[in-house]
C-alpha positions as CSV (number, residue, x, y, z in Angstrom):
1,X,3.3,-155.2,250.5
2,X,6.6,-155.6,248.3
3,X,6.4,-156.3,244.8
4,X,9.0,-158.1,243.6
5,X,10.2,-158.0,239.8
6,X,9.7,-161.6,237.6
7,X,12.3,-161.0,234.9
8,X,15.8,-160.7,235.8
9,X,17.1,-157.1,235.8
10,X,19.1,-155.6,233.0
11,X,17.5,-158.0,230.4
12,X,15.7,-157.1,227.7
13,X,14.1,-159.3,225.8
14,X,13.4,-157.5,222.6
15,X,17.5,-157.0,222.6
16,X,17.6,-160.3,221.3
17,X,15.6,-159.7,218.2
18,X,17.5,-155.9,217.3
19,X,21.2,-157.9,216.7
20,X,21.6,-158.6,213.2
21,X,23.7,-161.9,212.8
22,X,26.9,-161.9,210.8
23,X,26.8,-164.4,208.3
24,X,29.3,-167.1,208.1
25,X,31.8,-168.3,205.7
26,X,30.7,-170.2,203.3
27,X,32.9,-173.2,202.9
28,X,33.1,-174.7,199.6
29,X,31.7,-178.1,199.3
30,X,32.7,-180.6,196.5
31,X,29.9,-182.8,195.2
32,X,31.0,-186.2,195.4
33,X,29.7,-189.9,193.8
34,X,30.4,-193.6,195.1
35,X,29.3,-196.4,192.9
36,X,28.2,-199.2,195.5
37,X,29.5,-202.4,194.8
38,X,25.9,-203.6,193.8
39,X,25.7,-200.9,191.5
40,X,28.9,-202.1,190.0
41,X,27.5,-205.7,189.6
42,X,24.8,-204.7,187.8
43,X,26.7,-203.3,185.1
44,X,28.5,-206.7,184.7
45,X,25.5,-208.1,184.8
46,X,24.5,-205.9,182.0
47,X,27.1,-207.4,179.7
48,X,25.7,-210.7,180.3
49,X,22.4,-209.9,179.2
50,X,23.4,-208.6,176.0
51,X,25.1,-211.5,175.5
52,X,21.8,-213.8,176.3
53,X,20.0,-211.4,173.9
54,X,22.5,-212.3,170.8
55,X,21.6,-216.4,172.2
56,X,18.0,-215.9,172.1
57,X,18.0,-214.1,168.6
58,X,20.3,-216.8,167.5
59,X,17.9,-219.2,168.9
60,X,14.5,-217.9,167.5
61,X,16.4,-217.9,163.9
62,X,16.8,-221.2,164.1
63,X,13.4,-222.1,165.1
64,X,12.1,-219.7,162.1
65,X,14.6,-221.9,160.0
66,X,13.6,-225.4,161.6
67,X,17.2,-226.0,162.1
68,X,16.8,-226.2,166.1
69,X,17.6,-229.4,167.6
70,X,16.5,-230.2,171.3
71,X,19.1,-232.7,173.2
72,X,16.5,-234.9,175.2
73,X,19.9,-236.5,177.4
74,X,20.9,-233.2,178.4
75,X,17.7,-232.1,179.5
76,X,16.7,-235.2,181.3
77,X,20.5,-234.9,182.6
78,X,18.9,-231.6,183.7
79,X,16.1,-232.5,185.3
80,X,17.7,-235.1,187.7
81,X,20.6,-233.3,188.5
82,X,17.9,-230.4,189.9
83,X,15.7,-233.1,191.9
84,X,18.9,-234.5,193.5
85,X,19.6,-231.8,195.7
């Protein structure tokens, strides 16, 4: 009866584990931002809502003061204009 080896000769496998890797070069890599285009419309959009805040403050004044006036056309105007469509 022949016995016949499994592993392949002239392998070791605990050569593998003996090598000590060189370590790389390190590249350098440069941290970079992009603002998204969404991004960049919300800070428009920011300008516009400190603008509404003035219009509200404005507005609550001069319903503190009593001197707010409604325009009934324009809001009737309004109103049909948004059931039209």
């Amino acid at each position: 009866m022949k016995i016949n080896r499994i592993q392949p000769m002239n392998v070791n496998p605990y050569e593998r584990t003996s090598r000590v890797e060189k370590p790389t070069k390190a590249t350098k890599k440069m941290d970079q931002v992009e603002i998204s285009s969404a991004a960049k419309e919300l800070q428009e959009a920011a300008k516009f809502s400190s603008e509404r805040l003035e219009k509200v403050e404005r507005l609550k004044s001069e319903v503190k003061a009593g001197t707010y006036t409604i325009d009934a056309r324009a809001i009737a105007e309004s109103v049909l204009r948004y059931y039209k469509r």
